[in-house]
KELUMLO-968389 format. One record per residue: residue number from 0; residue in three letters; x, y negated, z of N, C-alpha, C, O in turn. Coordinates in Angstrom, 3 decimals. Atoms other than C-alpha are relative to their C-alpha. Layout:
    i   aa        nu        nv        nw       cau       cav       caw        cu        cv        cw        ou        ov        ow
  NUM  ALA         X         Y         Z         X         Y         Z         X         Y         Z         X         Y         Z
...
//
This chain:
    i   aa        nu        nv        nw       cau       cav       caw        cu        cv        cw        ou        ov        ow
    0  UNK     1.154     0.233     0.841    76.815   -28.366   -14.014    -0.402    -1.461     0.140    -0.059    -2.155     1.097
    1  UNK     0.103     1.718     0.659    75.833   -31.814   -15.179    -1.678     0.152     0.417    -2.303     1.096    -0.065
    2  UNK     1.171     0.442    -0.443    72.195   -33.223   -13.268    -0.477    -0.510    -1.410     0.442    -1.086    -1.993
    3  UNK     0.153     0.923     1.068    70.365   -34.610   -16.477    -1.287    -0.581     0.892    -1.825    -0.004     1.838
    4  UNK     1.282     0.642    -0.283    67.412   -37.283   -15.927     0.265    -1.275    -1.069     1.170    -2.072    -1.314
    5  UNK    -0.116     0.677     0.827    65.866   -38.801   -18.512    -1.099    -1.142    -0.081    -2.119    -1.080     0.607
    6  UNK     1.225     0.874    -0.167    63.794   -41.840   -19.280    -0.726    -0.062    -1.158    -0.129    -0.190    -2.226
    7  UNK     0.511    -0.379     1.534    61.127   -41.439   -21.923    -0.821    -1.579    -0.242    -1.228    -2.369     0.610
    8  UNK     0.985     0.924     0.523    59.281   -44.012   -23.971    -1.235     0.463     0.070    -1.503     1.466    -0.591
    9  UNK     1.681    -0.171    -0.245    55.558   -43.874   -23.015    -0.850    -0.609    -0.223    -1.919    -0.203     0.232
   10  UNK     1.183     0.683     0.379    53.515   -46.522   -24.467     0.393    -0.911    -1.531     1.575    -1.147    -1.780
   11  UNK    -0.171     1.258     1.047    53.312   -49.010   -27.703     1.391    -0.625     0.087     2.245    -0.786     0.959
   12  UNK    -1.323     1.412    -0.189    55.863   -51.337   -28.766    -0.047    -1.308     1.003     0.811    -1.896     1.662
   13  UNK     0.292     1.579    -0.956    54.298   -54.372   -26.984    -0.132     0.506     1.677    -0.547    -0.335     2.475
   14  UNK     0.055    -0.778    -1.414    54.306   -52.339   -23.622     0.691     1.048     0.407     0.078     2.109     0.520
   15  UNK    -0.645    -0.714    -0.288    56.990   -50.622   -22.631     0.115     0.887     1.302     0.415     0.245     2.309
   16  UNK     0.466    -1.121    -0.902    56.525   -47.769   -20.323     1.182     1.029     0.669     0.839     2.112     0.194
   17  UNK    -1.385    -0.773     0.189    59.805   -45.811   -19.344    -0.699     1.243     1.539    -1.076     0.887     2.656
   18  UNK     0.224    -1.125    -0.922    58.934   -42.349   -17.328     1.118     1.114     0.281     1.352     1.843    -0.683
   19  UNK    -0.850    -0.632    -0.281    61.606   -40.366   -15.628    -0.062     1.631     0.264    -0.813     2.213     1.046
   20  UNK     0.636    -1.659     0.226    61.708   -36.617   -16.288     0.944     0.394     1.474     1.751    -0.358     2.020
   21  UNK    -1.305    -0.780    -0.417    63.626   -34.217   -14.020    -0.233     1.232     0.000    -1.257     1.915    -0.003
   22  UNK    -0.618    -1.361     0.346    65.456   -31.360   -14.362    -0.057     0.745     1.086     0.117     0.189     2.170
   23  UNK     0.000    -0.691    -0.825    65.148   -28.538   -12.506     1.624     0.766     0.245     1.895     1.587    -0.631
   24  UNK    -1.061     0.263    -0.145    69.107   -28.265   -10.825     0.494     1.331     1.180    -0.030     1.364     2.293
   25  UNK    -0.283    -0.463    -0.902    71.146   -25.221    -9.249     0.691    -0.795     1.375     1.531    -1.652     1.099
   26  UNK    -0.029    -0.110    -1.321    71.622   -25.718    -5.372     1.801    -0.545     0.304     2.092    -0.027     1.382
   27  UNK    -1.401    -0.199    -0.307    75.633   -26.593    -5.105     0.478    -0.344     1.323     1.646    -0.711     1.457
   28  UNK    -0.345    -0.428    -1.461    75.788   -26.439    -1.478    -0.098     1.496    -0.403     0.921     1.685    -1.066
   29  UNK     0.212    -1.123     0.134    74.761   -22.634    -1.955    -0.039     0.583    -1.463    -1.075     0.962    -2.010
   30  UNK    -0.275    -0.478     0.881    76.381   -21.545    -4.922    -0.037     1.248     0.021     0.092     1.734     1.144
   31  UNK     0.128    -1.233     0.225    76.056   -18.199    -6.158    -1.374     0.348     0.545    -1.504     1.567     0.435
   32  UNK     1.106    -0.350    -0.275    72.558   -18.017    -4.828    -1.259    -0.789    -0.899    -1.203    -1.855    -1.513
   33  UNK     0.927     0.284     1.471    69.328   -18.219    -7.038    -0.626    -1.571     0.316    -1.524    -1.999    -0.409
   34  UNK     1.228     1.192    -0.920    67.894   -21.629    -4.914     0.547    -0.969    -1.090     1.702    -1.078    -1.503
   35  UNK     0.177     1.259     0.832    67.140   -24.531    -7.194    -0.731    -1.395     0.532    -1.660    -1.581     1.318
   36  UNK     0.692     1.607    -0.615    66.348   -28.211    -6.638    -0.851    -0.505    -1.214    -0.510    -1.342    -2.049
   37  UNK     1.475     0.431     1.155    62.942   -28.518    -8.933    -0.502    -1.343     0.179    -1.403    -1.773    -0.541
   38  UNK     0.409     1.369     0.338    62.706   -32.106    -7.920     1.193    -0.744    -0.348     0.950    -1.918    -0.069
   39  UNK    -1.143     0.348     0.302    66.563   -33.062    -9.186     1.074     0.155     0.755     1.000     1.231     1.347
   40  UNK    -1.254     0.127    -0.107    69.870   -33.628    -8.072    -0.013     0.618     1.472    -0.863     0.229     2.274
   41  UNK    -0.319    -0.690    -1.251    71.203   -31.274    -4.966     0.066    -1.327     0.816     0.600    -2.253     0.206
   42  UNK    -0.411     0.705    -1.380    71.207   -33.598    -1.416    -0.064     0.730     1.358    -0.180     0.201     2.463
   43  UNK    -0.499    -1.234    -0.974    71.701   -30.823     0.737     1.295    -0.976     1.011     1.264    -0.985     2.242
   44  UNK    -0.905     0.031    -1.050    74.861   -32.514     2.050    -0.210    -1.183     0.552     0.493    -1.589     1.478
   45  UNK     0.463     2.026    -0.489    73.291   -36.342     2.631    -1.772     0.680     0.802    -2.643    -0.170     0.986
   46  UNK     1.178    -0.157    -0.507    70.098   -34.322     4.242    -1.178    -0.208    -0.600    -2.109    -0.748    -0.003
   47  UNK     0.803     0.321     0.768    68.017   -34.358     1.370    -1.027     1.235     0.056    -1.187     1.760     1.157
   48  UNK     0.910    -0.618    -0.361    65.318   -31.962     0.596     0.317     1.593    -0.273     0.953     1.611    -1.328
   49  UNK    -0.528    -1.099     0.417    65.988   -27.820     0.430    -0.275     0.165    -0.855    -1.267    -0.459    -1.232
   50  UNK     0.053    -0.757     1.213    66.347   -25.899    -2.637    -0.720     1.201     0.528    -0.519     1.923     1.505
   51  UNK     0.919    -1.141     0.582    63.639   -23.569    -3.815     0.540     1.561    -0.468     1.766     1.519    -0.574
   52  UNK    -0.176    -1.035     1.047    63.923   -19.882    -5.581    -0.113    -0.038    -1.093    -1.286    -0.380    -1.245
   53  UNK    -0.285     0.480     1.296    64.610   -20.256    -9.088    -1.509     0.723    -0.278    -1.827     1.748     0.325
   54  UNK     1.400    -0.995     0.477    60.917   -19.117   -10.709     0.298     1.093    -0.660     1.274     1.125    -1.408
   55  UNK    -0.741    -1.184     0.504    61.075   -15.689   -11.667    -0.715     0.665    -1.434    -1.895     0.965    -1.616
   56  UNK     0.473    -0.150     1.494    60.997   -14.768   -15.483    -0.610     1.336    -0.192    -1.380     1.465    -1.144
   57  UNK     0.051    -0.684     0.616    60.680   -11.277   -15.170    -1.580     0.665     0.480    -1.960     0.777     1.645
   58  UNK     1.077    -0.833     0.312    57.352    -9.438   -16.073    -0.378     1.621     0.162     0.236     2.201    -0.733
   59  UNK     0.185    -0.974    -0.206    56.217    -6.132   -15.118    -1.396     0.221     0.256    -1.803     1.351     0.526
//
C-alpha cells in the first residue's frame, strides 16, 4: 500500500500557505492485524511511534 501525504493550498495568491494532510496508514510491521498509523507512514522498524486500532465502523 502506497503512504499518501499531501500538501494543500491554504491561503491567497500573494501568501502562500502549504498544509500537510495525513493519511491514516496500515501497520506493515504487523500485517494482517487491524493496527493503523493515524499519524502517517509505519516506523515501527526505525522506533517510531505504535500503531493504533483501526476506528471501528460498525454500529449496533
Amino acid at each position: 500500500m502506497t503512504t499518501v501525504a499531501a500538501e494543500l493550498w491554504d491561503g491567497p495568491a500573494s501568501e502562500p500557505v502549504l498544509t500537510t494532510v495525513r493519511v491514516p496508514v496500515p501497520c506493515v510491521a504487523r500485517p494482517g492485524t487491524t493496527l493503523w498509523h493515524l499519524d502517517g507512514p509505519c516506523r515501527c522498524f526505525v522506533g517510531g511511534p505504535p500503531p493504533e486500532f483501526a476506528p471501528s465502523t460498525a454500529r449496533g
